[in-house]
N, C-alpha and C positions, 0 to 999 in steps of 0.2 A: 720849433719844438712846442714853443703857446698852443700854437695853433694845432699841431697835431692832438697836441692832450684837449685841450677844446674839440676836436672830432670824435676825440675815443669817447669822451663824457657824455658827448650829445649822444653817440650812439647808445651807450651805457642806459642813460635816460631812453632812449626812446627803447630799448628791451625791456628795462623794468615797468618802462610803461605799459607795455603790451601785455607784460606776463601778468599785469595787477588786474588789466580788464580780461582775459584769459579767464574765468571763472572757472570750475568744475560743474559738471552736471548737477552733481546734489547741492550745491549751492545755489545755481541758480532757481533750479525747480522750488528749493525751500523760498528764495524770493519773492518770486513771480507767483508762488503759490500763496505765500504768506499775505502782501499785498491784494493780491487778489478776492482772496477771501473774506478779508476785513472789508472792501470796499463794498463788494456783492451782497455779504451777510448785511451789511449795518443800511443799505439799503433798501434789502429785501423785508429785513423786519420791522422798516419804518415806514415804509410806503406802498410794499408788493400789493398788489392788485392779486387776487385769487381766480384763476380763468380755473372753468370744466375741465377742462383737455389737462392742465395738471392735475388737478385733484382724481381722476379717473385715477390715472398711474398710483398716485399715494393710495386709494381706497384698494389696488391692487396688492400693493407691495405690502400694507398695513394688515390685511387677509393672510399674505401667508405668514407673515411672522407672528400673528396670532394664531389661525387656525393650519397652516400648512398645507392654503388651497388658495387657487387665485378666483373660486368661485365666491361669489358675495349672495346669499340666499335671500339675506336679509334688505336684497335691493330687486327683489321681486314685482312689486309694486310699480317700479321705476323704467323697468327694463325693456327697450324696444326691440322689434324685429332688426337684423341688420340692415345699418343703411337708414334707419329713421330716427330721428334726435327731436326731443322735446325740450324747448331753450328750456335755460336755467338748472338742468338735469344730465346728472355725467355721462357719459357716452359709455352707459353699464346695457348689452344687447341681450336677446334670449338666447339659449343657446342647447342641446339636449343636457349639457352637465349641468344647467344653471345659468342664472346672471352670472356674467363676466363680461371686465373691459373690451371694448374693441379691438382694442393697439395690440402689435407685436407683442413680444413678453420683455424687449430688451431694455428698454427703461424700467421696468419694475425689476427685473434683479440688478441691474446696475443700484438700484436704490436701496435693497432688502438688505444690506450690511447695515447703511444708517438705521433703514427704522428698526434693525432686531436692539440696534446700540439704544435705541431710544425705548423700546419696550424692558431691554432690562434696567436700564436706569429710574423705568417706573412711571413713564408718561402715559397717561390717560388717556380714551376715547372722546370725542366730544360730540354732542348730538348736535344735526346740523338737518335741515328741513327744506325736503326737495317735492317737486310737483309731480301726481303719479302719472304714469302714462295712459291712463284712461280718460283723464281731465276730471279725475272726482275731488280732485285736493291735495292735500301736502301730506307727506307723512316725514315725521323724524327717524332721521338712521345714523348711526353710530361710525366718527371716522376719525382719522388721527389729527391732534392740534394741527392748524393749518402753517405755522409756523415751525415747526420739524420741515413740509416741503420746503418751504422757503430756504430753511438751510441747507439741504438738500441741494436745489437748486442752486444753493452757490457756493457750495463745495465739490461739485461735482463742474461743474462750470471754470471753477479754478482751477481744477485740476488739468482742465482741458487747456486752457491756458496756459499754463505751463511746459504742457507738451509739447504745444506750439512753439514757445521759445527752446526747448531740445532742439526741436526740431528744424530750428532756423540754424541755431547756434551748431549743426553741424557743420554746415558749411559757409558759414559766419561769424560774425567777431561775437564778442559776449554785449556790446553796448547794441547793436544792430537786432541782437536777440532780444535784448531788454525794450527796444524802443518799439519791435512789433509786436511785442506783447501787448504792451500798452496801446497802441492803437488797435491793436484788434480787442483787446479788450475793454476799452471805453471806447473807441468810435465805431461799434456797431453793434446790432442786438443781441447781444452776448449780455452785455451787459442788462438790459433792463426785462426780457424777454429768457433767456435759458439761466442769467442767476439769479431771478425770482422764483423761479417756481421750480418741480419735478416734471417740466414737459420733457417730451421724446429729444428735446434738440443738445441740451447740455450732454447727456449718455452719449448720446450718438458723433458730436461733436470730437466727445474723449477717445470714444474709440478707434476715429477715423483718425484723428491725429496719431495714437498710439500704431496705427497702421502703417502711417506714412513713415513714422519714427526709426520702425523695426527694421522694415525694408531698407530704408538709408544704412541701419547698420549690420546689412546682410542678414538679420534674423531671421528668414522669407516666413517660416511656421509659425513665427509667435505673429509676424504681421497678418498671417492669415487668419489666425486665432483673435484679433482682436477686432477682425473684418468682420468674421461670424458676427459675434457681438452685437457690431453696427448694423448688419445686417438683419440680425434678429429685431433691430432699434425700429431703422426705416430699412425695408429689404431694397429698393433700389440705389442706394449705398454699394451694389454688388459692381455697379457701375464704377466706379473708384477703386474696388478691390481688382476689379479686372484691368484697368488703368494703370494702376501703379503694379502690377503680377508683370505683363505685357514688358514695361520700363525696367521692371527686376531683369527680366530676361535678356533683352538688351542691352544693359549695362555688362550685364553677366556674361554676355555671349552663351547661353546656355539655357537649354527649355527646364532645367530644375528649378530655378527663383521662378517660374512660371505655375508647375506644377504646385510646388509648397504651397505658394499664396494663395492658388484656386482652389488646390484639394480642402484644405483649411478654409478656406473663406466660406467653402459649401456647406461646411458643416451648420453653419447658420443656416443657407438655402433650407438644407433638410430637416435641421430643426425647426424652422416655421414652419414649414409644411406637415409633420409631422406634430406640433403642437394642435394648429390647426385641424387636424383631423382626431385630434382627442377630444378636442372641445366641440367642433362641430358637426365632426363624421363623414367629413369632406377631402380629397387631397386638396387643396385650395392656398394660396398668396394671401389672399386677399381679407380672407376671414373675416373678423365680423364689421368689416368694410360692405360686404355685400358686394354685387357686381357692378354697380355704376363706375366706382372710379377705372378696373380694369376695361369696360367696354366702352369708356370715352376715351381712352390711351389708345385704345385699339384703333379708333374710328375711324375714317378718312373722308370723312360727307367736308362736301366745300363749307358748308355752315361751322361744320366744327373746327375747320383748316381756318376759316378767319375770325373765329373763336376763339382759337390757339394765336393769332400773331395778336390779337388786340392782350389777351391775358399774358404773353412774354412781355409787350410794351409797358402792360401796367405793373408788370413786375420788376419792371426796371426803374418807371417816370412815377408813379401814379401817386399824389400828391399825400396822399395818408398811409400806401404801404410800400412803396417805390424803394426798392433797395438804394440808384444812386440819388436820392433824397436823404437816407437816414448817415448814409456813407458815400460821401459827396467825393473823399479822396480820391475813390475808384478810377475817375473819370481820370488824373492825371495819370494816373499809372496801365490804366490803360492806352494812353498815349505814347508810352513807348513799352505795347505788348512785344513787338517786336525784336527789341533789343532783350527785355527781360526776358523772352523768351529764349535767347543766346545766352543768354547769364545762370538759364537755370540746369541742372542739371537732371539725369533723365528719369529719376523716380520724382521730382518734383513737376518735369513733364506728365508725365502719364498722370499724375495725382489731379492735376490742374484737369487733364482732358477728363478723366471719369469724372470730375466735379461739373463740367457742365454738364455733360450727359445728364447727369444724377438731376439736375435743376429743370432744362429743357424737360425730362420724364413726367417731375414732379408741376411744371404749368402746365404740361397737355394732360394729365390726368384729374388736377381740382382746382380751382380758380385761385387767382395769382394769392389774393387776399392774407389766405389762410387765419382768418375769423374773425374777432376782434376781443374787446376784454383786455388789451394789451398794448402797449406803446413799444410802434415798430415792427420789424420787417421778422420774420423767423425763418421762413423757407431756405431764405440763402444762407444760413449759420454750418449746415454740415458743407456744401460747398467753396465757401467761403476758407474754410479749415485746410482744403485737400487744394487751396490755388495759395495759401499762402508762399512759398518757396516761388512760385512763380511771380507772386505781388512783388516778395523780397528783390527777386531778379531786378524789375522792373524798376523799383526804389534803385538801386544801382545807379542805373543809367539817368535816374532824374534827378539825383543828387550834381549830376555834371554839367545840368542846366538851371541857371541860378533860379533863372524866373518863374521854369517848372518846379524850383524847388521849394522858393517862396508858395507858391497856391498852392502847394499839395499841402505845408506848414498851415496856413490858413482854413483849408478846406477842413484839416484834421481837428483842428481846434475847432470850428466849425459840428464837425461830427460830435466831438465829447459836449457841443453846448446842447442839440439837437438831442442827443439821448440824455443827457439830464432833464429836458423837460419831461420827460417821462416821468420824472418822481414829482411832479407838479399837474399831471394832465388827469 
Protein backbone atom coordinates (compact mmCIF):
# COMPACT_ATOMS: atom_id res chain seq x y z
CA UNK A 1 0.00 0.00 0.00
CA UNK A 2 3.55 2.48 0.75
CA UNK A 3 4.44 1.75 -2.29
CA UNK A 4 1.27 2.22 -4.34
CA UNK A 5 0.78 5.86 -2.47
CA UNK A 6 4.48 6.47 -3.21
CA UNK A 7 3.41 5.94 -7.14
CA UNK A 8 0.38 7.97 -7.04
CA UNK A 9 2.60 10.89 -5.36
CA UNK A 10 5.30 10.67 -7.83
CA UNK A 11 2.78 10.73 -10.46
CA UNK A 12 0.98 13.51 -8.68
CA UNK A 13 4.51 15.36 -8.78
CA UNK A 14 5.40 14.68 -11.99
CA UNK A 15 1.64 16.43 -13.33
CA UNK A 16 2.07 19.24 -11.25
CA UNK A 17 5.31 19.48 -12.51
CA UNK A 18 4.35 19.58 -16.08
CA UNK A 19 1.37 21.87 -15.69
CA UNK A 20 3.73 24.53 -13.71
CA UNK A 21 6.26 24.50 -16.91
CA UNK A 22 2.99 24.52 -19.16
CA UNK A 23 3.00 28.30 -19.47
CA UNK A 24 0.28 30.12 -21.38
CA UNK A 25 0.95 32.15 -24.35
CA UNK A 26 0.64 35.60 -22.82
CA UNK A 27 2.93 34.61 -20.25
CA UNK A 28 5.37 33.55 -22.07
CA UNK A 29 5.45 36.18 -24.69
CA UNK A 30 5.33 38.82 -21.78
CA UNK A 31 8.72 36.83 -20.65
CA UNK A 32 10.75 36.27 -23.33
CA UNK A 33 9.57 39.76 -24.32
CA UNK A 34 10.27 41.38 -21.23
CA UNK A 35 13.79 39.98 -20.92
CA UNK A 36 14.49 40.43 -24.12
CA UNK A 37 14.09 43.98 -24.24
CA UNK A 38 15.93 44.86 -21.29
CA UNK A 39 18.88 43.14 -22.55
CA UNK A 40 18.84 44.55 -26.32
CA UNK A 41 17.59 48.15 -24.99
CA UNK A 42 20.50 48.44 -22.24
CA UNK A 43 22.90 47.41 -24.91
CA UNK A 44 21.80 49.15 -27.55
CA UNK A 45 21.95 52.42 -25.87
CA UNK A 46 25.34 51.86 -24.37
CA UNK A 47 27.38 50.64 -27.05
CA UNK A 48 25.05 50.43 -30.50
CA UNK A 49 27.27 51.32 -33.34
CA UNK A 50 24.96 53.71 -35.73
CA UNK A 51 25.33 51.94 -39.50
CA UNK A 52 23.63 54.08 -42.75
CA UNK A 53 21.33 51.12 -43.64
CA UNK A 54 19.52 51.77 -40.24
CA UNK A 55 19.43 55.34 -40.13
CA UNK A 56 18.03 55.32 -43.79
CA UNK A 57 14.90 53.48 -42.41
CA UNK A 58 14.55 55.88 -39.19
CA UNK A 59 15.14 59.14 -41.65
CA UNK A 60 12.13 57.28 -43.46
CA UNK A 61 9.81 56.50 -40.79
CA UNK A 62 10.88 59.98 -39.00
CA UNK A 63 9.40 61.89 -42.51
CA UNK A 64 6.20 60.40 -42.29
CA UNK A 65 5.38 60.99 -38.89
CA UNK A 66 6.29 64.44 -39.16
CA UNK A 67 5.40 65.38 -42.56
CA UNK A 68 3.15 62.42 -44.02
CA UNK A 69 5.51 61.46 -46.90
CA UNK A 70 8.41 59.17 -47.09
CA UNK A 71 9.89 61.73 -49.39
CA UNK A 72 12.92 63.61 -47.68
CA UNK A 73 13.39 67.02 -49.86
CA UNK A 74 15.60 68.13 -47.48
CA UNK A 75 18.22 65.49 -48.51
CA UNK A 76 18.60 66.71 -52.04
CA UNK A 77 22.03 67.37 -51.77
CA UNK A 78 22.69 63.93 -50.71
CA UNK A 79 20.79 61.91 -53.14
CA UNK A 80 22.18 59.47 -55.70
CA UNK A 81 21.07 57.80 -58.81
CA UNK A 82 19.86 54.32 -57.86
CA UNK A 83 22.25 51.92 -57.34
CA UNK A 84 25.12 54.45 -56.42
CA UNK A 85 26.26 55.11 -52.64
CA UNK A 86 28.43 57.80 -51.33
CA UNK A 87 30.26 56.20 -47.93
CA UNK A 88 29.20 57.79 -44.93
CA UNK A 89 25.85 59.00 -46.61
CA UNK A 90 22.28 57.19 -46.24
CA UNK A 91 21.09 55.25 -49.02
CA UNK A 92 18.59 58.46 -49.70
CA UNK A 93 18.30 57.92 -54.26
CA UNK A 94 16.81 60.48 -56.70
CA UNK A 95 13.72 59.62 -57.76
CA UNK A 96 10.76 61.73 -59.85
CA UNK A 97 8.78 62.35 -56.45
CA UNK A 98 12.01 63.19 -54.68
CA UNK A 99 14.83 61.92 -52.36
CA UNK A 100 13.76 58.78 -50.91
CA UNK A 101 15.10 55.68 -49.24
CA UNK A 102 16.02 52.82 -51.21
CA UNK A 103 14.63 49.91 -49.14
CA UNK A 104 11.15 48.40 -49.46
CA UNK A 105 8.60 50.44 -47.24
CA UNK A 106 8.31 47.53 -44.78
CA UNK A 107 10.68 48.31 -42.05
CA UNK A 108 9.71 51.98 -41.91
CA UNK A 109 5.93 51.22 -41.20
CA UNK A 110 6.78 48.56 -39.04
CA UNK A 111 8.70 51.36 -37.05
CA UNK A 112 6.12 54.60 -37.70
CA UNK A 113 3.95 53.45 -34.51
CA UNK A 114 7.23 54.01 -32.23
CA UNK A 115 8.55 57.13 -33.74
CA UNK A 116 4.79 58.83 -33.99
CA UNK A 117 4.95 57.58 -29.93
CA UNK A 118 8.12 59.38 -29.89
CA UNK A 119 7.02 62.55 -31.72
CA UNK A 120 4.18 62.95 -29.45
CA UNK A 121 6.01 62.65 -26.32
CA UNK A 122 7.96 65.58 -27.67
CA UNK A 123 11.31 64.35 -28.95
CA UNK A 124 13.23 66.49 -31.06
CA UNK A 125 15.12 66.52 -34.36
CA UNK A 126 18.76 66.51 -34.37
CA UNK A 127 21.13 67.90 -36.93
CA UNK A 128 23.65 65.45 -38.07
CA UNK A 129 26.26 66.31 -41.09
CA UNK A 130 26.39 64.15 -44.23
CA UNK A 131 28.84 64.53 -47.38
CA UNK A 132 26.87 65.76 -50.55
CA UNK A 133 26.86 63.67 -53.58
CA UNK A 134 28.81 66.08 -55.67
CA UNK A 135 31.93 65.79 -53.39
CA UNK A 136 31.54 69.72 -52.64
CA UNK A 137 31.16 69.19 -48.76
CA UNK A 138 28.91 68.31 -46.00
CA UNK A 139 25.68 69.78 -45.32
CA UNK A 140 23.71 69.43 -41.95
CA UNK A 141 20.17 67.68 -42.18
CA UNK A 142 17.77 67.27 -39.66
CA UNK A 143 16.86 63.54 -38.34
CA UNK A 144 15.50 61.81 -35.28
CA UNK A 145 17.78 61.23 -31.88
CA UNK A 146 19.69 58.24 -32.81
CA UNK A 147 18.76 56.62 -29.91
CA UNK A 148 14.82 56.31 -30.49
CA UNK A 149 16.27 53.75 -33.50
CA UNK A 150 18.17 52.00 -31.05
CA UNK A 151 15.12 51.30 -29.27
CA UNK A 152 13.27 50.63 -31.88
CA UNK A 153 15.71 48.13 -32.77
CA UNK A 154 15.15 46.19 -29.85
CA UNK A 155 11.73 46.31 -29.34
CA UNK A 156 10.97 45.30 -32.30
CA UNK A 157 13.61 42.65 -32.21
CA UNK A 158 12.14 41.32 -29.03
CA UNK A 159 9.13 41.07 -30.14
CA UNK A 160 10.41 38.77 -32.77
CA UNK A 161 11.84 36.83 -30.25
CA UNK A 162 9.00 36.10 -28.60
CA UNK A 163 7.22 34.94 -31.46
CA UNK A 164 9.76 32.45 -31.85
CA UNK A 165 9.18 30.99 -28.50
CA UNK A 166 5.08 30.76 -29.47
CA UNK A 167 6.21 29.34 -31.95
CA UNK A 168 8.24 26.59 -30.62
CA UNK A 169 6.12 26.39 -27.74
CA UNK A 170 3.47 24.96 -30.02
CA UNK A 171 4.69 22.00 -30.44
CA UNK A 172 6.97 21.89 -27.36
CA UNK A 173 7.31 22.06 -23.80
CA UNK A 174 7.40 25.75 -22.42
CA UNK A 175 11.23 25.25 -20.96
CA UNK A 176 12.23 24.00 -24.63
CA UNK A 177 10.49 27.31 -25.79
CA UNK A 178 12.29 29.36 -23.21
CA UNK A 179 15.79 27.86 -23.91
CA UNK A 180 15.35 28.70 -27.81
CA UNK A 181 14.70 31.76 -27.31
CA UNK A 182 17.52 32.34 -25.59
CA UNK A 183 19.84 30.83 -27.87
CA UNK A 184 18.51 32.44 -30.60
CA UNK A 185 18.48 35.27 -29.00
CA UNK A 186 21.99 35.68 -27.60
CA UNK A 187 23.84 33.30 -29.71
CA UNK A 188 23.22 35.02 -32.95
CA UNK A 189 22.95 38.40 -34.73
CA UNK A 190 19.81 39.21 -33.42
CA UNK A 191 21.21 40.26 -30.90
CA UNK A 192 24.00 42.82 -31.67
CA UNK A 193 23.05 43.42 -35.36
CA UNK A 194 18.79 43.80 -35.62
CA UNK A 195 18.46 44.95 -31.62
CA UNK A 196 20.67 47.79 -32.14
CA UNK A 197 19.49 49.52 -34.78
CA UNK A 198 16.05 49.95 -37.12
CA UNK A 199 17.71 47.77 -39.99
CA UNK A 200 15.38 45.81 -42.44
CA UNK A 201 16.19 42.51 -40.40
CA UNK A 202 14.44 42.78 -36.78
CA UNK A 203 10.67 43.91 -38.94
CA UNK A 204 11.23 41.22 -41.20
CA UNK A 205 12.40 38.72 -38.66
CA UNK A 206 8.88 39.66 -36.65
CA UNK A 207 6.91 39.12 -39.42
CA UNK A 208 8.20 35.95 -40.82
CA UNK A 209 8.00 34.41 -37.44
CA UNK A 210 4.39 35.81 -37.07
CA UNK A 211 3.82 33.92 -40.31
CA UNK A 212 5.05 30.68 -39.42
CA UNK A 213 2.99 31.16 -36.07
CA UNK A 214 -0.41 31.66 -37.89
CA UNK A 215 -0.11 28.94 -40.15
CA UNK A 216 0.76 26.41 -37.20
CA UNK A 217 -2.36 27.67 -35.80
CA UNK A 218 -4.48 27.28 -39.07
CA UNK A 219 -4.84 31.16 -39.31
CA UNK A 220 -3.74 30.68 -43.21
CA UNK A 221 -5.03 34.73 -44.01
CA UNK A 222 -3.61 36.39 -40.93
CA UNK A 223 -0.18 34.15 -41.91
CA UNK A 224 -0.47 35.60 -45.35
CA UNK A 225 -1.04 39.10 -44.01
CA UNK A 226 2.04 39.03 -42.07
CA UNK A 227 3.88 37.51 -45.13
CA UNK A 228 2.84 40.73 -47.08
CA UNK A 229 4.57 42.65 -44.47
CA UNK A 230 7.90 40.69 -44.68
CA UNK A 231 7.60 40.90 -47.90
CA UNK A 232 7.21 44.43 -48.34
CA UNK A 233 10.49 44.20 -45.69
CA UNK A 234 12.86 41.91 -47.85
CA UNK A 235 10.56 40.77 -51.03
CA UNK A 236 12.39 37.47 -51.50
CA UNK A 237 10.85 36.52 -48.03
CA UNK A 238 8.08 35.44 -50.66
CA UNK A 239 10.21 32.40 -50.83
CA UNK A 240 9.18 31.28 -47.11
CA UNK A 241 5.58 32.48 -47.68
CA UNK A 242 5.48 30.06 -50.51
CA UNK A 243 7.23 27.26 -48.27
CA UNK A 244 5.24 27.41 -45.47
CA UNK A 245 1.50 28.06 -48.06
CA UNK A 246 2.71 24.58 -49.95
CA UNK A 247 3.22 22.71 -45.96
CA UNK A 248 -0.40 24.53 -44.97
CA UNK A 249 -1.77 22.60 -47.79
CA UNK A 250 -0.24 19.53 -46.98
CA UNK A 251 -0.99 19.20 -43.69
CA UNK A 252 -4.40 20.31 -44.61
CA UNK A 253 -4.93 17.97 -47.48
CA UNK A 254 -6.54 20.81 -49.12
CA UNK A 255 -5.48 23.64 -51.84
CA UNK A 256 -7.17 26.46 -49.42
CA UNK A 257 -4.28 26.86 -46.72
CA UNK A 258 -2.44 27.31 -49.98
CA UNK A 259 -4.60 29.79 -51.65
CA UNK A 260 -5.08 31.92 -48.17
CA UNK A 261 -1.38 32.22 -47.69
CA UNK A 262 -0.39 33.10 -51.35
CA UNK A 263 -3.48 35.32 -52.08
CA UNK A 264 -2.44 37.31 -48.99
CA UNK A 265 1.11 36.99 -49.10
CA UNK A 266 0.66 38.86 -52.63
CA UNK A 267 -0.60 41.52 -51.42
CA UNK A 268 2.78 42.61 -50.34
CA UNK A 269 4.07 41.32 -53.97
CA UNK A 270 1.70 44.13 -55.26
CA UNK A 271 2.09 46.48 -52.93
CA UNK A 272 5.82 46.93 -53.72
CA UNK A 273 5.34 46.94 -57.00
CA UNK A 274 3.01 49.35 -56.86
CA UNK A 275 4.81 51.62 -54.33
CA UNK A 276 7.53 51.35 -56.56
CA UNK A 277 5.87 52.81 -59.42
CA UNK A 278 4.62 55.73 -57.35
CA UNK A 279 7.75 56.68 -56.51
CA UNK A 280 9.65 55.84 -59.47
CA UNK A 281 7.17 55.30 -62.38
CA UNK A 282 8.23 51.88 -63.07
CA UNK A 283 6.46 48.52 -62.44
CA UNK A 284 9.71 47.33 -61.00
CA UNK A 285 11.00 44.88 -57.58
CA UNK A 286 13.81 46.21 -57.39
CA UNK A 287 13.41 49.86 -56.99
CA UNK A 288 15.70 52.16 -55.84
CA UNK A 289 18.10 49.07 -55.87
CA UNK A 290 18.57 49.74 -59.54
CA UNK A 291 19.33 46.78 -61.77
CA UNK A 292 22.41 45.31 -60.60
CA UNK A 293 21.36 43.16 -57.87
CA UNK A 294 18.33 41.70 -60.23
CA UNK A 295 20.71 41.01 -63.29
CA UNK A 296 23.51 39.31 -61.17
CA UNK A 297 20.56 36.89 -59.79
CA UNK A 298 19.75 36.50 -63.07
CA UNK A 299 23.07 35.72 -64.61
CA UNK A 300 24.52 32.37 -65.38
CA UNK A 301 28.24 33.28 -66.92
CA UNK A 302 30.60 30.59 -65.30
CA UNK A 303 32.37 33.74 -63.61
CA UNK A 304 29.52 34.52 -61.83
CA UNK A 305 28.53 30.67 -61.08
CA UNK A 306 31.95 30.53 -59.27
CA UNK A 307 31.32 33.86 -57.77
CA UNK A 308 28.27 32.37 -56.37
CA UNK A 309 30.00 29.19 -54.64
CA UNK A 310 33.03 31.32 -53.29
CA UNK A 311 30.14 34.05 -51.74
CA UNK A 312 27.75 30.81 -50.32
CA UNK A 313 31.28 29.49 -48.62
CA UNK A 314 32.01 32.83 -47.21
CA UNK A 315 28.69 33.10 -46.01
CA UNK A 316 28.89 30.28 -44.19
CA UNK A 317 33.30 30.11 -43.07
CA UNK A 318 34.41 33.42 -43.71
CA UNK A 319 36.25 34.54 -40.61
CA UNK A 320 34.62 38.19 -39.86
CA UNK A 321 30.99 37.45 -41.51
CA UNK A 322 30.66 33.66 -41.56
CA UNK A 323 27.47 32.79 -40.13
CA UNK A 324 28.96 29.21 -38.63
CA UNK A 325 31.57 31.42 -36.95
CA UNK A 326 29.19 33.75 -35.15
CA UNK A 327 26.77 30.69 -34.56
CA UNK A 328 29.00 27.82 -34.17
CA UNK A 329 26.03 25.70 -32.58
CA UNK A 330 24.61 25.29 -36.15
CA UNK A 331 27.18 22.81 -37.00
CA UNK A 332 25.91 20.25 -34.21
CA UNK A 333 22.45 20.40 -35.06
CA UNK A 334 23.17 20.08 -38.38
CA UNK A 335 24.49 16.93 -37.72
CA UNK A 336 21.57 15.38 -37.11
CA UNK A 337 19.47 17.37 -39.95
CA UNK A 338 18.19 14.24 -40.72
CA UNK A 339 16.46 13.04 -37.75
CA UNK A 340 15.29 16.73 -36.94
CA UNK A 341 14.00 16.67 -39.90
CA UNK A 342 11.51 13.52 -38.81
CA UNK A 343 10.84 15.51 -35.67
CA UNK A 344 9.57 18.31 -37.41
CA UNK A 345 6.50 18.71 -38.43
CA UNK A 346 5.20 20.16 -41.96
CA UNK A 347 4.75 23.90 -41.57
CA UNK A 348 8.05 23.92 -39.96
CA UNK A 349 9.20 21.90 -42.93
CA UNK A 350 8.18 24.11 -45.65
CA UNK A 351 9.35 27.18 -43.42
CA UNK A 352 12.88 25.62 -43.12
CA UNK A 353 12.88 24.98 -47.02
CA UNK A 354 11.66 28.80 -48.12
CA UNK A 355 14.29 29.91 -45.59
CA UNK A 356 17.06 28.48 -47.59
CA UNK A 357 15.77 29.50 -50.91
CA UNK A 358 15.34 32.96 -49.35
CA UNK A 359 19.35 32.81 -48.35
CA UNK A 360 20.74 30.95 -51.53
CA UNK A 361 18.53 34.10 -53.48
CA UNK A 362 20.04 36.60 -51.21
CA UNK A 363 24.20 35.34 -52.01
CA UNK A 364 23.52 35.04 -55.63
CA UNK A 365 22.24 38.33 -55.84
CA UNK A 366 24.93 40.72 -53.41
CA UNK A 367 27.92 39.56 -51.83
CA UNK A 368 27.86 37.40 -48.88
CA UNK A 369 29.27 40.34 -46.41
CA UNK A 370 26.42 42.46 -46.33
CA UNK A 371 28.65 45.67 -45.32
CA UNK A 372 30.12 46.43 -42.26
CA UNK A 373 29.78 49.17 -39.53
CA UNK A 374 28.44 46.14 -37.56
CA UNK A 375 29.46 43.04 -35.43
CA UNK A 376 28.20 39.89 -37.22
CA UNK A 377 26.40 38.15 -39.51
CA UNK A 378 22.77 39.86 -40.62
CA UNK A 379 21.80 38.15 -43.83
CA UNK A 380 20.85 34.87 -42.16
CA UNK A 381 18.59 36.47 -39.20
CA UNK A 382 15.24 36.13 -41.46
CA UNK A 383 16.24 32.65 -42.49
CA UNK A 384 17.32 31.71 -39.42
CA UNK A 385 13.72 32.58 -37.92
CA UNK A 386 11.72 30.34 -40.68
CA UNK A 387 14.38 26.91 -39.77
CA UNK A 388 13.82 27.44 -36.15
CA UNK A 389 11.10 24.43 -35.64
CA UNK A 390 13.48 22.46 -37.74
CA UNK A 391 16.68 23.61 -35.45
CA UNK A 392 14.28 22.67 -32.45
CA UNK A 393 13.73 19.17 -34.31
CA UNK A 394 17.08 18.57 -34.49
CA UNK A 395 18.04 19.66 -30.73
CA UNK A 396 15.70 16.63 -30.04
CA UNK A 397 17.60 14.01 -31.40
CA UNK A 398 20.97 15.68 -29.92
CA UNK A 399 19.85 15.84 -26.57
CA UNK A 400 19.95 11.60 -26.92
CA UNK A 401 23.57 11.95 -27.59
CA UNK A 402 25.53 13.02 -24.51
CA UNK A 403 28.54 13.99 -26.36
CA UNK A 404 26.70 15.92 -29.08
CA UNK A 405 25.02 17.22 -26.41
CA UNK A 406 27.85 18.46 -24.40
CA UNK A 407 29.48 20.51 -27.72
CA UNK A 408 26.38 22.03 -28.79
CA UNK A 409 26.23 23.15 -24.62
CA UNK A 410 29.85 24.56 -25.35
CA UNK A 411 29.40 25.86 -28.77
CA UNK A 412 26.32 27.90 -27.58
CA UNK A 413 28.14 29.47 -24.73
CA UNK A 414 30.62 29.99 -27.15
CA UNK A 415 28.10 31.88 -29.48
CA UNK A 416 26.65 34.31 -26.53
CA UNK A 417 30.80 34.98 -25.85
CA UNK A 418 31.34 35.64 -29.65
CA UNK A 419 28.41 38.19 -29.76
CA UNK A 420 29.26 39.86 -26.73
CA UNK A 421 32.32 40.97 -28.16
CA UNK A 422 30.45 42.99 -30.25
CA UNK A 423 29.78 45.54 -27.34
CA UNK A 424 33.63 45.68 -27.22
CA UNK A 425 34.78 45.58 -30.93
Amino acid sequence: MATELSAIDRAQSVAVENSAIRWSSRRLFSVVFGAAFLVYCTTALVVATHSIDALTNSISSWSIVRTGSPVVPEFEQVATPPGVFVPHTPWIVESPRGPISQYPPGAVITAIPAYAVANVVGVESIPLSFPTADGSGDIDVLVAPLWVGSLIGAEVTALALAVIALTVHEQHNTNTALWSAAVFGLGTSAWMVAGMDIWQHGPAMLWVGIGVLMSQRAGYSRSGLAFAVAILTRPHLAAVAAGVGIAAGLKDRSVKPVLAVGAFSAIGLAGLIGYNYWIYGELTLSGGYGAAFSEQLASSEESQLLWYVKNVIGGLINPGKGLLVYSPFIIVLAAKLGSGWRNTELIGRGAAIGGVIYLLVQWKANRFSGGDTFWGYRYPLEPLVALVLLGVGAWESVKADEKLQRAFKALVVTAVLVQLLGAFA
